[in-house]
C-alpha positions in Angstrom: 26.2 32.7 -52.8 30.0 33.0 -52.4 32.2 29.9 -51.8 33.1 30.9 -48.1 29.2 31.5 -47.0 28.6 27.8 -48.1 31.7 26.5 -45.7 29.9 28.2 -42.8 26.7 27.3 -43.3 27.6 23.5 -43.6 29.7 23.9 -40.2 26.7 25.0 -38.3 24.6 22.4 -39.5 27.3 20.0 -38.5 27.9 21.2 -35.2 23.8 21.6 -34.5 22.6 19.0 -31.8 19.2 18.4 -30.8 17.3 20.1 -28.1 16.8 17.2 -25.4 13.4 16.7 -24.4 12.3 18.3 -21.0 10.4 16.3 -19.0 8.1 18.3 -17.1 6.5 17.0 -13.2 3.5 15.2 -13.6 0.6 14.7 -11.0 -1.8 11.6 -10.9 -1.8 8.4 -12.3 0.2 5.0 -11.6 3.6 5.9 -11.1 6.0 4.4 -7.6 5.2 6.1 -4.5 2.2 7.7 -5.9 -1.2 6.8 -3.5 -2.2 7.6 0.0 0.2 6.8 2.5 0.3 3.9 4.8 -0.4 5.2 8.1 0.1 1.8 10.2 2.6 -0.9 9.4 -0.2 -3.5 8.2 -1.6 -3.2 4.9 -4.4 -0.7 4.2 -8.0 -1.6 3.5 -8.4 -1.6 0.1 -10.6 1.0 -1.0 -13.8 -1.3 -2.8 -17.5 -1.1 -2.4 -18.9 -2.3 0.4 -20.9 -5.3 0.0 -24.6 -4.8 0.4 -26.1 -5.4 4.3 -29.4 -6.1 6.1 -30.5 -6.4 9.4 -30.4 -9.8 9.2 -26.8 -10.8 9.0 -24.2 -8.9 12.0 -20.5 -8.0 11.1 -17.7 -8.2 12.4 -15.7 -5.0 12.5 -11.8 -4.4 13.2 -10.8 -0.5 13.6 -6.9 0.2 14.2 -5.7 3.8 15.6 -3.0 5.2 14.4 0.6 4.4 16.0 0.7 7.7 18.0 -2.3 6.8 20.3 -1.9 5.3 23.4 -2.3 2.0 24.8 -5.9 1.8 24.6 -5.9 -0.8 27.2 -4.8 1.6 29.6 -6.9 3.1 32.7 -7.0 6.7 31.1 -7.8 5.5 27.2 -10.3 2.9 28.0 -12.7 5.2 30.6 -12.8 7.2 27.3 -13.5 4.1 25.1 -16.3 2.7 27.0 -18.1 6.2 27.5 -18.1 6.2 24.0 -19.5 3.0 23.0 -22.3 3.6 25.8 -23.2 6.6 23.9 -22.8 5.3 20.3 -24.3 1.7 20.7 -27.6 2.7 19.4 -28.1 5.0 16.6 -28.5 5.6 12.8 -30.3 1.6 12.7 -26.9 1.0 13.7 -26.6 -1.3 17.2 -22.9 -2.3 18.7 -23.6 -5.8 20.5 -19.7 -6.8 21.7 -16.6 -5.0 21.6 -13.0 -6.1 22.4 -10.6 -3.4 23.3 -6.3 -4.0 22.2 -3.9 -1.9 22.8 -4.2 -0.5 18.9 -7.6 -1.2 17.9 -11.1 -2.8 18.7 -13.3 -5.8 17.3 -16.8 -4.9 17.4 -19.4 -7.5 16.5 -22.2 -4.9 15.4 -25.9 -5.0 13.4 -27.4 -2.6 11.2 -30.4 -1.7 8.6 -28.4 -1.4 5.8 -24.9 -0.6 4.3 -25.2 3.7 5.3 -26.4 2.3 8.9 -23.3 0.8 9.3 -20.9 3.8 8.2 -22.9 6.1 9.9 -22.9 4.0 13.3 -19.1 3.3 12.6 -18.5 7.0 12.7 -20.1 8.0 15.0 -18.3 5.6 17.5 -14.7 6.4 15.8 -15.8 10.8 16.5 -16.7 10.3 19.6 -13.5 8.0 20.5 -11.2 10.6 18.2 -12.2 13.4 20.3 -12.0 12.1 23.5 -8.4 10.2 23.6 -7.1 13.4 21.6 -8.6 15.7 24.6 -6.6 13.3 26.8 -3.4 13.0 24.8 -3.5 17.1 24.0 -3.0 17.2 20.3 -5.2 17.1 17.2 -5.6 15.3 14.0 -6.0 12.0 12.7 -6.5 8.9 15.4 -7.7 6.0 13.3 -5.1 4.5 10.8 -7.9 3.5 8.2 -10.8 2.6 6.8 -12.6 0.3 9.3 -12.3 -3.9 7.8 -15.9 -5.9 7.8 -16.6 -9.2 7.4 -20.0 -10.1 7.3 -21.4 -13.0 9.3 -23.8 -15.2 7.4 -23.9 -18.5 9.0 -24.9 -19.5 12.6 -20.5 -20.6 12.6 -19.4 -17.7 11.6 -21.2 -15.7 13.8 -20.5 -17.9 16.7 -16.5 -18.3 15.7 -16.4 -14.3 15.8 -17.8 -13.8 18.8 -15.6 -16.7 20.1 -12.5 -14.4 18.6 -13.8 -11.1 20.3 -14.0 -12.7 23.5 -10.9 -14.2 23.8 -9.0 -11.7 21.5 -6.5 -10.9 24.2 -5.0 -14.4 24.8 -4.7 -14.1 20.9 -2.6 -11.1 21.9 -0.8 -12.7 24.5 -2.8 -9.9 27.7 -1.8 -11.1 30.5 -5.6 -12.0 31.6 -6.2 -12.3 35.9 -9.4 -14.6 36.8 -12.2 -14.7 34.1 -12.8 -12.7 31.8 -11.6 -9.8 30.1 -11.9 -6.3 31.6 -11.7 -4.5 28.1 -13.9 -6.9 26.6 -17.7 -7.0 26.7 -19.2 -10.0 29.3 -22.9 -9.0 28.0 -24.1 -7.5 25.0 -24.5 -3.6 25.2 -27.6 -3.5 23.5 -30.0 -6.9 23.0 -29.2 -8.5 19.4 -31.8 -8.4 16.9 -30.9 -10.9 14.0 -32.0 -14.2 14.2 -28.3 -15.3 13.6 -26.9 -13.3 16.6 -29.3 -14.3 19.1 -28.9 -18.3 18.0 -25.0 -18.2 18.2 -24.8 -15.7 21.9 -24.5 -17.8 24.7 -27.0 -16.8 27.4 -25.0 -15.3 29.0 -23.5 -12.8 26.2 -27.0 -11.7 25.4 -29.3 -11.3 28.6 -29.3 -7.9 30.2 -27.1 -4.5 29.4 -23.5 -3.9 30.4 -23.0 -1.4 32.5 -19.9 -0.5 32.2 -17.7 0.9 35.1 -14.3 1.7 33.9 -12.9 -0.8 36.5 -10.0 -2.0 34.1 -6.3 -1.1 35.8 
């Protein structure tokens, strides 16, 4: 090998730069941004097992719509509302007792069998109430913002400090409220209570008799 094949060699070795890595797009796994996107400005229920559930303890349930919907406190959203709960109260082992309507979502003091009761009650309710306000509002899609949250009620306090909450929910709110009583929240249970803790905490009259309900709200 000559002298000047030697000179060339070494210059291209000397001039030679590493290829820089390419980094390729990746799908999955904890990165920022990655995860289901927040569909209402509160925090979204984190995604956990639900704790196991008999007939003998009641929930409490809060359900939140989506920021699209309309005031559910309205004339034209709650004739909807109520309809539905009418419908859905009793079914699946699953029994809605008290509801409070606000103008984003609902508090529903509910019993069921077991933990499937529940979710199976629960959807049925949020269907029905999907359907119907997305007749109304002429559009499709998504209506609820989440997961519903629970909270399960297992002392004779608890159970009467949520149905306390439920039924004054809207002076939580700050609804203007005229005379007694709220028109979007339930006076008497829709369907008689069945745990031991739910019918010790109800005042007589929360738990005597059916509503009927009559879409009276303005």
């Amino acid at each position: 090998m000559n002298a000047s094949l030697i000179n060339i060699c070494s210059i291209k070795m000397s001039t030679w730069k590493a290829q820089p890595e390419m980094k390729l797009p990746t799908w999955g796994g904890k990165r920022p941004g990655a995860g289901r996107k927040r569909l209402s400005p509160r925090p979204n229920v984190v995604h956990r097992t639900r704790p196991k559930l008999t007939r003998h303890v009641p929930v409490h349930i809060t359900l939140r719509v989506q920021k699209h919907v309309w005031n559910m406190r309205s004339q034209r959203c709650f004739r909807i509302i109520e309809r539905s709960f009418l419908a859905g109260c009793q079914q699946f082992g699953f029994r809605l007792v008290h509801f409070s309507t606000q103008r984003n979502h609902f508090h529903l003091v509910c019993e069921a069998e077991n933990r499937r009761a529940l979710s199976r009650g629960i959807q049925g309710l949020a269907i029905r109430i999907a359907k119907g306000l997305n007749k109304l509002m002429a559009r499709s899609g998504g209506v609820f913002a989440d997961r519903y949250h629970q909270r399960l009620l297992r002392t004779p306090a608890e159970v009467k400090h949520a149905l306390n909450y439920v039924a004054h929910n809207a002076r939580h709110h700050g609804q203007p409220l005229e005379g007694w009583g709220d028109p979007f929240t339930s006076s008497t249970a829709l369907v008689a209570a069945q745990s031991w803790l739910l019918k010790r905490a109800m005042p007589g009259r929360l738990q005597e008799g059916v509503r009927v309900l009559t879409s009276k709200a303005g």
